[in-house]
C-alpha positions as CSV (number, residue, x, y, z in Angstrom):
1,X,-10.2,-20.4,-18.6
2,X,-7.4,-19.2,-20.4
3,X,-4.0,-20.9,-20.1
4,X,-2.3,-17.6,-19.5
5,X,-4.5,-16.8,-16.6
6,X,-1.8,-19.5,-14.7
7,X,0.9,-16.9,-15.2
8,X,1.9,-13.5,-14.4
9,X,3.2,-11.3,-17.2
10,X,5.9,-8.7,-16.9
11,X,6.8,-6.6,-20.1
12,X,10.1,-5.7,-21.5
13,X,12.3,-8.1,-19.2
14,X,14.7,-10.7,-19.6
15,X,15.9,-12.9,-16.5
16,X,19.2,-14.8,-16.3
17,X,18.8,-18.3,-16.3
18,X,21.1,-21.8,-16.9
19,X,18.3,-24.0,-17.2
20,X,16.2,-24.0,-20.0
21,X,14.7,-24.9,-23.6
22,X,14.6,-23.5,-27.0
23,X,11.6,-23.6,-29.3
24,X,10.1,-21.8,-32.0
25,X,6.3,-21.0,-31.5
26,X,3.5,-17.7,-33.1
27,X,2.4,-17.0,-30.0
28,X,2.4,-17.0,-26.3
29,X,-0.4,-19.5,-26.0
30,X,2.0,-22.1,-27.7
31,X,4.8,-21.1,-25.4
32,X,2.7,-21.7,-22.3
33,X,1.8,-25.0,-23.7
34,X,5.7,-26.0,-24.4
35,X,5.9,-25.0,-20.7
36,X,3.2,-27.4,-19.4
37,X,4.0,-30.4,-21.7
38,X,7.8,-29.6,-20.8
39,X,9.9,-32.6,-19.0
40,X,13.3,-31.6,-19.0
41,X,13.3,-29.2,-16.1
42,X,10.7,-27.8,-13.9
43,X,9.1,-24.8,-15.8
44,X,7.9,-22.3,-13.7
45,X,8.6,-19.6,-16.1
46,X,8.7,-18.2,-19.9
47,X,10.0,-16.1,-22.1
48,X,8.6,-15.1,-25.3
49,X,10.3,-12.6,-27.9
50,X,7.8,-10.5,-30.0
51,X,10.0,-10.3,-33.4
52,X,11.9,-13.5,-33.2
53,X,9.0,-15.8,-31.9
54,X,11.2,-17.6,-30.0
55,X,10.2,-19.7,-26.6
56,X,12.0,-20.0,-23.5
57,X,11.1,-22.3,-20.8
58,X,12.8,-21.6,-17.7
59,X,13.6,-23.7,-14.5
60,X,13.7,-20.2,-12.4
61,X,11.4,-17.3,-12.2
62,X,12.3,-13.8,-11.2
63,X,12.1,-14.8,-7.4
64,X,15.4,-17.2,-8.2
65,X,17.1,-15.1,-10.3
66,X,18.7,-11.8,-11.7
67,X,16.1,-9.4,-14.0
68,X,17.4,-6.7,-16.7
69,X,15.4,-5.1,-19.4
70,X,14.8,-6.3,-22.8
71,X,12.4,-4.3,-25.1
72,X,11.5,-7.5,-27.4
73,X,10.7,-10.4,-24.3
74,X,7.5,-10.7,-22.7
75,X,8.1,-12.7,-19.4
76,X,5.4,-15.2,-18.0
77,X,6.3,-16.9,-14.5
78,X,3.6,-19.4,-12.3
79,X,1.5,-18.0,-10.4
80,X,1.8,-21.3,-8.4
81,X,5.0,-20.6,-8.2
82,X,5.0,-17.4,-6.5
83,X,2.6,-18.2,-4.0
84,X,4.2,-18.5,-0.9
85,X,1.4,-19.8,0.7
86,X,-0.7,-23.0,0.5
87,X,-4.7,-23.4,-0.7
88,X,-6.5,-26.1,1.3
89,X,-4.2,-29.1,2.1
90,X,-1.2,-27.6,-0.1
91,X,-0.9,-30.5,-2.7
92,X,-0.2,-27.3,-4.9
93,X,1.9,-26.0,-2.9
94,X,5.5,-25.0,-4.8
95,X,7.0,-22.3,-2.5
96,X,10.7,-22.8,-0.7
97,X,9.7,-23.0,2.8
98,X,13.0,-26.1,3.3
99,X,11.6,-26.1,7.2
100,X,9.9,-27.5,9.9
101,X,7.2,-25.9,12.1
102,X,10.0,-26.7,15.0
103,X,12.7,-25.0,12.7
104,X,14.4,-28.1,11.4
105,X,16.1,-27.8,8.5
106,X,14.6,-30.5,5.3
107,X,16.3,-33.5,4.1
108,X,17.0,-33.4,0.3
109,X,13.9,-35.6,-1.6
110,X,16.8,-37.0,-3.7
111,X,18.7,-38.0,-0.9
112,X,18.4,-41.1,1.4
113,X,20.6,-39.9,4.4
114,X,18.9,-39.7,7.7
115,X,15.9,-41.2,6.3
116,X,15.3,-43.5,3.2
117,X,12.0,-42.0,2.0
118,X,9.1,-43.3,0.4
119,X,8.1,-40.3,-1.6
120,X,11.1,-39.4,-3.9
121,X,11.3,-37.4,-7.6
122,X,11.2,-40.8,-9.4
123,X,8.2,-42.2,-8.1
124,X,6.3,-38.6,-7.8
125,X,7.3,-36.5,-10.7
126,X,4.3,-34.2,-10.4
127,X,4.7,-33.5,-6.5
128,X,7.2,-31.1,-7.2
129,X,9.6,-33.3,-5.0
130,X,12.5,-30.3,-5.8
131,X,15.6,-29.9,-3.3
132,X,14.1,-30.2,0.2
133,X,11.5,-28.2,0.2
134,X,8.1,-28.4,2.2
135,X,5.8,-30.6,-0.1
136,X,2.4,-32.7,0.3
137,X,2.9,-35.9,-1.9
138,X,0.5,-38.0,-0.7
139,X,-2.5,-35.4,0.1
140,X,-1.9,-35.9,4.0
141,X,-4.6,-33.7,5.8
142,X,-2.2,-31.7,7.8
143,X,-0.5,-30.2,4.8
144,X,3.2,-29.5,3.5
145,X,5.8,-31.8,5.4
146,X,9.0,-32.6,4.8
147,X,11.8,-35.5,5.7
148,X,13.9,-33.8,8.5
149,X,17.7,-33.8,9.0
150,X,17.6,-35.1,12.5
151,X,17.9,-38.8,12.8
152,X,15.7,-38.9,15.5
153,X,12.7,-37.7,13.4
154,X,11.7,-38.9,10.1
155,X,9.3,-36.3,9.4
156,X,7.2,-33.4,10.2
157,X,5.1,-30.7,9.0
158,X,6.0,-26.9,8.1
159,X,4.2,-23.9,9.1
160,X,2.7,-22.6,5.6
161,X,0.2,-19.7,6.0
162,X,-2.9,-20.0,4.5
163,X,-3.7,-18.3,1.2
164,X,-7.1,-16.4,1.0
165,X,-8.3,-18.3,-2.1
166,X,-7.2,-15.0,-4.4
167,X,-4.4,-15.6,-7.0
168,X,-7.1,-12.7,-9.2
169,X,-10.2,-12.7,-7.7
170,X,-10.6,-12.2,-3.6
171,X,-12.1,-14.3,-1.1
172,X,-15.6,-15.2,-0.3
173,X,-17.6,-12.2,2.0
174,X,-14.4,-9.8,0.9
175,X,-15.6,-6.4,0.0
176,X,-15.0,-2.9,1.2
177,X,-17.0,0.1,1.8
178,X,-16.1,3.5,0.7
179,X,-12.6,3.7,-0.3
180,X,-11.6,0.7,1.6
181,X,-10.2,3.3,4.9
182,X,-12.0,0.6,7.2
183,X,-11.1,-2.4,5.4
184,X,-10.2,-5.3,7.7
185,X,-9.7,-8.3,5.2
186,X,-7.0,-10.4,4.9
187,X,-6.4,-10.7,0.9
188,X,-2.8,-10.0,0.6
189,X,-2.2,-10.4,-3.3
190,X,-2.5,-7.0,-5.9
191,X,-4.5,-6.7,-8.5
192,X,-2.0,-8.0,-10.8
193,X,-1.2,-11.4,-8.9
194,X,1.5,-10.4,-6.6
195,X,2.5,-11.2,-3.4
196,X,2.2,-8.2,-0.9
197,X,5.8,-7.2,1.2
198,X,4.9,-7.4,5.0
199,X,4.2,-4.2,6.5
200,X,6.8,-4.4,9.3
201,X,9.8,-5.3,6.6
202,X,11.8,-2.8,4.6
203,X,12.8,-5.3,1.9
204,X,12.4,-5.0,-1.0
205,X,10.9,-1.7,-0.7
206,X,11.6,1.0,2.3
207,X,8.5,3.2,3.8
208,X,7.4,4.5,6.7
209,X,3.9,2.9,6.9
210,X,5.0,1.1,10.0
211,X,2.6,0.2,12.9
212,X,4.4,2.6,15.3
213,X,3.7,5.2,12.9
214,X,0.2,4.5,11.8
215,X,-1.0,2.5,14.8
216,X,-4.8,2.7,14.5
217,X,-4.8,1.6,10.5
218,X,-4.3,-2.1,10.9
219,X,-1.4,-2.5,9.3
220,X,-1.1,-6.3,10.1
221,X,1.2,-9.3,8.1
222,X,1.0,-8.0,4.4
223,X,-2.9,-7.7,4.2
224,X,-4.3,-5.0,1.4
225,X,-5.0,-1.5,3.2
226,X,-5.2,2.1,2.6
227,X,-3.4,4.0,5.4
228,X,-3.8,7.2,3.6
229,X,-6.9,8.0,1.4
230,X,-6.4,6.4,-1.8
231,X,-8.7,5.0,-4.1
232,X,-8.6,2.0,-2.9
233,X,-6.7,-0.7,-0.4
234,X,-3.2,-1.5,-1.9
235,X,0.2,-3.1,-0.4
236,X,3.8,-2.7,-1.4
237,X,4.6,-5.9,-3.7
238,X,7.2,-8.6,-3.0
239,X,8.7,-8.0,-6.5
240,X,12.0,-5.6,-6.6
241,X,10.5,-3.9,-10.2
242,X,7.0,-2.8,-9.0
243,X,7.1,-0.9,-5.5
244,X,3.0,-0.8,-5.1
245,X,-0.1,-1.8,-6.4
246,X,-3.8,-1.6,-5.5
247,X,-5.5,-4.6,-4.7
248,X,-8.5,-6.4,-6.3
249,X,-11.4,-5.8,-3.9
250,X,-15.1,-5.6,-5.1
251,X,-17.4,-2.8,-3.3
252,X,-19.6,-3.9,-0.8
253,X,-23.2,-3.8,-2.5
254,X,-24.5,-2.9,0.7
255,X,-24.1,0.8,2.0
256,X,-22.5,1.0,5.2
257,X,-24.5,1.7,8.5
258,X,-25.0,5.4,9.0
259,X,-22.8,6.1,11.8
260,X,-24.5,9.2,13.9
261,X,-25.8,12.6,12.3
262,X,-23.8,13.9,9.9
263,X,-22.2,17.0,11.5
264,X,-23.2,20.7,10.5
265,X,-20.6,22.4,12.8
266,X,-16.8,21.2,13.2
267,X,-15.9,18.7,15.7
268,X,-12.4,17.5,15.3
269,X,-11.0,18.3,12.0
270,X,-14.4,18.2,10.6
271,X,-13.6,15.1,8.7
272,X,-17.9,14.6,9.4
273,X,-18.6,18.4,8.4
274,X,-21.9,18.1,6.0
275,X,-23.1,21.7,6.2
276,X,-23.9,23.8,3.3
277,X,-20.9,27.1,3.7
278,X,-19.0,27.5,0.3
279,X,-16.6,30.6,1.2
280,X,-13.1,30.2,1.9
281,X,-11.9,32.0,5.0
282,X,-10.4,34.9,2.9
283,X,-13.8,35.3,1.1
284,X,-13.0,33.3,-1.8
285,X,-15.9,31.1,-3.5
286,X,-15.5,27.4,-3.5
287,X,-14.9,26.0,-6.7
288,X,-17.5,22.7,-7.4
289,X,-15.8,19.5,-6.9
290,X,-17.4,17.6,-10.0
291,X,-15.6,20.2,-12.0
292,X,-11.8,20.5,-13.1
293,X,-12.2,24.5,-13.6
294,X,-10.1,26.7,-12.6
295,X,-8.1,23.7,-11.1
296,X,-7.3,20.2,-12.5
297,X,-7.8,18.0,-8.8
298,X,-8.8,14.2,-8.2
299,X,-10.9,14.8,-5.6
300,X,-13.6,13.5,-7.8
301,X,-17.0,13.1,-6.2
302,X,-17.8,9.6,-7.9
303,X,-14.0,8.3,-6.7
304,X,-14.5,9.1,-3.5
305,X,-18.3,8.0,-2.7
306,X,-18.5,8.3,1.5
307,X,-16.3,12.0,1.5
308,X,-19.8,13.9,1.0
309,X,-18.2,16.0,-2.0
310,X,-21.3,17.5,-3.1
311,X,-22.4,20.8,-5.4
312,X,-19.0,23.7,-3.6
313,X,-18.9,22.5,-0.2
314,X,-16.3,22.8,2.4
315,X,-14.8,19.2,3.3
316,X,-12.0,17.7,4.5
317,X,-11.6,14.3,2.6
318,X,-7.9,13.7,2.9
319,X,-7.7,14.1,6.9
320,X,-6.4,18.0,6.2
321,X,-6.5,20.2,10.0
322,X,-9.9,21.4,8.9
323,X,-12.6,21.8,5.6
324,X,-11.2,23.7,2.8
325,X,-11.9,24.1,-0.9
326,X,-10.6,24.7,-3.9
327,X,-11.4,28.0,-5.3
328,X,-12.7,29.5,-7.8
329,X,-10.1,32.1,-8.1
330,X,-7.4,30.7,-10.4
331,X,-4.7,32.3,-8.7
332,X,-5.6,30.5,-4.8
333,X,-6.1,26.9,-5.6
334,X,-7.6,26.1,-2.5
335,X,-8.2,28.0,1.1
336,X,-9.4,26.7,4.3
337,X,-13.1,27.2,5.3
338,X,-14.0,29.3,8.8
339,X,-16.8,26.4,10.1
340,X,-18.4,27.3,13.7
341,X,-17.0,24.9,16.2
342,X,-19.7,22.4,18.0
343,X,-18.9,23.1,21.2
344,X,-20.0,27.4,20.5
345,X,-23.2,26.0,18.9
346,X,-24.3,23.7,21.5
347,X,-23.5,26.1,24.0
348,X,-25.6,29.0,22.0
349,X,-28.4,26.3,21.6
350,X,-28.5,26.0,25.2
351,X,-28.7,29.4,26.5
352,X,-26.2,28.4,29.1
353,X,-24.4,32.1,29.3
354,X,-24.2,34.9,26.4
355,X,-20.8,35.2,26.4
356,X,-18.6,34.3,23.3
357,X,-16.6,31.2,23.7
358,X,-13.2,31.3,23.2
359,X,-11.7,28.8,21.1
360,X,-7.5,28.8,21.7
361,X,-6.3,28.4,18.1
362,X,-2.5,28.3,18.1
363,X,-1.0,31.5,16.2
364,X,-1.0,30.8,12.6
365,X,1.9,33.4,11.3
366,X,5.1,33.5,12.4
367,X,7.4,35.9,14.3
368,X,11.4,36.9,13.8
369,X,12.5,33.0,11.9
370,X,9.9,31.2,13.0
371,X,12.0,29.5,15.6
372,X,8.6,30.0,18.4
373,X,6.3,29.1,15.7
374,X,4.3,25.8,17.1
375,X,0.9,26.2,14.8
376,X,-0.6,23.2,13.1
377,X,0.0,24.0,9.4
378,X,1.5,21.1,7.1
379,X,1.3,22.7,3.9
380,X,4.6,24.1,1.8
381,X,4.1,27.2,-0.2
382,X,3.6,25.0,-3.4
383,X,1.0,23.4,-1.6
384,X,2.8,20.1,-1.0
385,X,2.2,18.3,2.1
386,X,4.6,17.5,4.6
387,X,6.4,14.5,5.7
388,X,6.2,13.5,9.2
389,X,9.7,14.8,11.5
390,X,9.9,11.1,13.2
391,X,9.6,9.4,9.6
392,X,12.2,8.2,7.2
393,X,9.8,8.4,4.1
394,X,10.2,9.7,1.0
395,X,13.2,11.4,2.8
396,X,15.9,10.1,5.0
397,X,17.1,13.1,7.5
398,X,18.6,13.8,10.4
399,X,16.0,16.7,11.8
400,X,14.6,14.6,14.0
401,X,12.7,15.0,17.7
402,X,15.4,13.5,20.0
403,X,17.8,15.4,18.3
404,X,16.3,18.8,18.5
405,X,14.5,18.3,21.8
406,X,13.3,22.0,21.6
407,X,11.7,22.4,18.4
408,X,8.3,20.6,19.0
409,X,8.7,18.6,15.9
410,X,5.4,16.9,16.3
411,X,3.7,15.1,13.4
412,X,4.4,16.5,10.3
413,X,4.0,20.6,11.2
414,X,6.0,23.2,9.8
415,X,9.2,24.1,12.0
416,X,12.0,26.0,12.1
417,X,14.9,23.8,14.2
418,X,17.5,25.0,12.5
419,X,17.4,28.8,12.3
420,X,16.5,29.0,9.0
421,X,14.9,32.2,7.4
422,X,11.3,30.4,7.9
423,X,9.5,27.5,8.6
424,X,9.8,25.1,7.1
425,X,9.2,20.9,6.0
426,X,10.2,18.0,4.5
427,X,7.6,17.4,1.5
428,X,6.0,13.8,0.8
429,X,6.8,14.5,-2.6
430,X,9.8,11.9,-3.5
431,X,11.5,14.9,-5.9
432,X,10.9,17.5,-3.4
433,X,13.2,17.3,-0.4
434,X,11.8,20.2,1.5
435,X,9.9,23.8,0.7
436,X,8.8,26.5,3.5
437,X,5.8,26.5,4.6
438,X,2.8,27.9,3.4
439,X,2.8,31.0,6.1
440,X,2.9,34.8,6.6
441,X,4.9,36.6,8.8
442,X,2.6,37.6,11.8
443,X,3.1,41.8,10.8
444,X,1.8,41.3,7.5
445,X,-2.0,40.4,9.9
446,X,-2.3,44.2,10.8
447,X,-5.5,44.3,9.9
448,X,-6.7,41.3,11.5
């Protein structure tokens, strides 16, 4: 393959380093070579400026160091360097675990105080024998060891997680179906090479995808998921400079097992609703979904293959209360859809009694502020959705449920705790704070 497939490439930066080498090269091919051939340091990095032609080989990468913009450079770090996990029997390995598996700190390679190693910089110059960190010299089956500190023990091994085989490409049997919403794999690298941030940390990037908040996605270590509907399984990145990225992972070629009858009446929040109405609950026609007109959406049918987003439908592909539609009035983008509940049919099919059944559905208009509003709406009046009252993402705040006890902030529905003129939400919109809600005062429903 292409040398350059060994790197990572990050336009318009520069990184601050001490240790490195000038040379004058056309093109970023030659550059990669100086790095490779390069004996004077460690290169696990380059930079290459576009006017100038200039080369930089570096000692440190962007992990090590301090990044600022620079139009002109091109940046090019080791993959292998940025891998913090080890393929096989880790003779490749180059990450900075400097531990043991019992949490002993490394002896120095260089050094010959507790121990006088065998293995040392001089006599291994490719093991990557740097400071004291975890390294497998001598191909030992057990992986990545290091001299200890403690005179009592000359070595032992360091606890390395295993990589998945996928510095670009994913692992054998790793595919997903649909949008990847069910995805259980365990690739943890973006599309672009980097290393996913652990779900459970906040550093380098804060969000609220915790466990506690989404327990029943999966979000375990820093595997690829998609907790909430996009295109396809993604992770935040362990790089300060790019907060997410999707990850590489093929489509299953096999469909996925039909799971039960696909539902003509709703049962939940009719996330399974197949049926055939088109007509919004105000009477509005549903706009097709393979067509931007009246409104621009990317609910597009061939993105989103399992959703059932066929001819003007009602659906609910984004986990909305119930189906809805856009419309094909240009002045209601979209509208909830009135779908017969189950339970009603079933009951009709049966014959058990004639009687209507009545399904409870909290009041969806407000009275006075909006202070004894607890509907289920989540929608602003721009039609932005809101963020959830016990979460600190996009927004931190301090309207939370132990602080206003009273206010039934559940989930993310629209509330009034603080005697505001309406309900109201925080948005998931990171330049949106909050809006009011998408909801009429209950007077204006004389007609209903």
């Amino acid at each position: 393959g292409d040398i350059l497939d060994d790197y990572l490439r990050t336009d318009g930066v520069w990184i601050l380093t001490r240790n490195k080498q000038f040379y004058k090269t056309n093109n970023e091919k030659e550059c990669a070579e100086k790095c490779e051939a390069e004996r004077k340091l460690t290169c696990r990095a380059f930079l290459f400026t576009m006017k100038k032609l200039e080369c930089l080989t570096l000692a440190e990468n962007a992990k090590m160091t301090v990044m600022f913009t620079s139009t002109d450079a091109v940046l090019y770090e080791k993959r292998i360097y940025l891998m913090q996990c080890k393929r096989g029997i880790g003779t490749d390995y180059r990450g900075t675990e400097a531990k043991t598996q019992r949490g002993i700190p490394c002896q120095k390679w260089a050094e010959k105080i507790p121990h006088k190693p065998n293995y040392t910089p001089e006599k291994h110059p490719n093991a990557g024998l740097e400071e004291n960190y975890c390294r497998n010299p001598d191909g030992d089956e057990s992986g990545p060891w290091c001299y200890t500190t403690d005179p009592a023990m000359r070595f032992d091994y360091c606890a390395i997680p295993e990589c998945e085989d996928q510095v670009t490409h994913t692992g054998e049997g790793e595919c997903m179906q649909c949008n990847g919403e069910d995805y259980h794999g365990e690739v943890s690298r973006t599309q672009s090479g980097l290393e996913c941030q652990r779900w459970d940390a906040q550093e380098p990037h804060m969000h609220g995808f915790t466990q506690k908040h989404y327990p029943e996605k999966d979000l375990k270590m820093n595997y690829c998921r998609n907790p909430d509907g996009e295109l396809r399984p993604w992770c935040f990145t362990t790089s300060p400079n790019k907060r997410w990225e999707y990850c590489n992972i093929p489509r299953c070629s096999t469909r996925p097992p039909v799971s039960g009858l696909d539902s003509q009446c709703l049962s939940g929040k009719g996330e399974d609703y197949r049926g055939r109405i088109a007509i919004t609950e105000s009477g509005n026609v549903c706009q097709h979904w393979n067509t931007q007109l009246p409104h621009k959406h990317g609910w597009i049918p061939d993105r989103y293959p399992c959703k059932g987003l066929e001819e003007n439908y009602c659906r609910n592909p984004d986990g909305e209360k119930k189906p809805w539609c856009y419309t094909t009035n240009s002045s209601v983008r979209w509208e909830y859809c009135t779908i017969p509940p189950c339970d009603r049919t079933e009951q009709g099919i049966a014959g058990m009694d004639n009687e209507p059944v009545q399904v409870p559905l909290p009041e969806e208009c407000y009275r006075g502020k909006g202070q004894s509003y607890r509907g289920t709406t989540s929608v602003t009046a721009s039609g932005k959705k809101c963020q959830a009252w016990n979460s600190m993402f996009p927004h931190r705040h301090i309207k939370t449920p132990d602080r206003f006890p009273d206010a039934d902030l559940r989930d993310n529905y629209c509330r009034n705790p603080d005697g505001d003129s309406s309900p109201w939400c925080f948005t998931t919109d990171p330049n949106t704070i909050w809006e009011y809600c998408n909801l009429k005062r209950c007077d204006d429903h004389t007609q209903e």
